[in-house]
N, C-alpha and C positions, 0 to 999 in steps of 0.2 A: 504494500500500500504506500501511496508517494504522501510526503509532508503536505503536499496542496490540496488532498482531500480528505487530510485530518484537522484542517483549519476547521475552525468553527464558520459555521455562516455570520455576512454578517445581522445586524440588527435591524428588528423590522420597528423597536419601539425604546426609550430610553427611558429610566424614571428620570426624576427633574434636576438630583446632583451629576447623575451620570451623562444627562441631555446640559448642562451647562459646561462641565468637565470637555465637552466633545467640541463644543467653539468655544474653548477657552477663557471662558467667564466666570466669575464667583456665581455661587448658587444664591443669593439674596439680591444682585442686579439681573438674575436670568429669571429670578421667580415676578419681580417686578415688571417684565414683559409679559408675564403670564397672565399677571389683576391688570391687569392695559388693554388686555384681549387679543392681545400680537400673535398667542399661540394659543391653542386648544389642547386642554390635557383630556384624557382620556381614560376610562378606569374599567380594564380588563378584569380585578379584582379590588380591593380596596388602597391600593396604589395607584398615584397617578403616573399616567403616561404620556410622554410627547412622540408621536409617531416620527420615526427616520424622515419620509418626504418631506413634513410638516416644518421639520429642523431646518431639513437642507432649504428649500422653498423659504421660508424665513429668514434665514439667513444670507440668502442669494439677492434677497430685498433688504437689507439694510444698509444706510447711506455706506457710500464711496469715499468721501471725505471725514476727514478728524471734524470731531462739533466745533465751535467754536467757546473757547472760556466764559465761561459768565463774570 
């Protein structure tokens, strides 16, 4: 059996430290997008979930440029 079909698949859904973790953000500025309604969690069982597309689509959409200071 080759190493490339012992890989795990990958993910079809992430919870919210591990869906922050994955673009690189603290989990309390990723959950603040969440009460914003930027993303939909989802709850397979008493866990929320953010689905893979939903991530990547989300984040495919957010600005290009640094904010600017306040």
């Amino acid at each position: 059996m080759s190493a490339l079909s012992e890989a795990a698949p990958a993910p079809v859904a992430y919870s919210i430290p591990n869906a922050a973790r994955a673009v690189d953000m603290g989990t309390e500025a990723f959950r603040s997008h969440i009460v914003a309604g930027n993303l939909t969690v989802r709850y397979p069982n008493s866990s929320p979930r953010i689905a893979h597309d939903e991530l990547v689509e989300w984040f495919k959409n957010l600005p290009l440029d640094k904010p600017l200071p306040k």
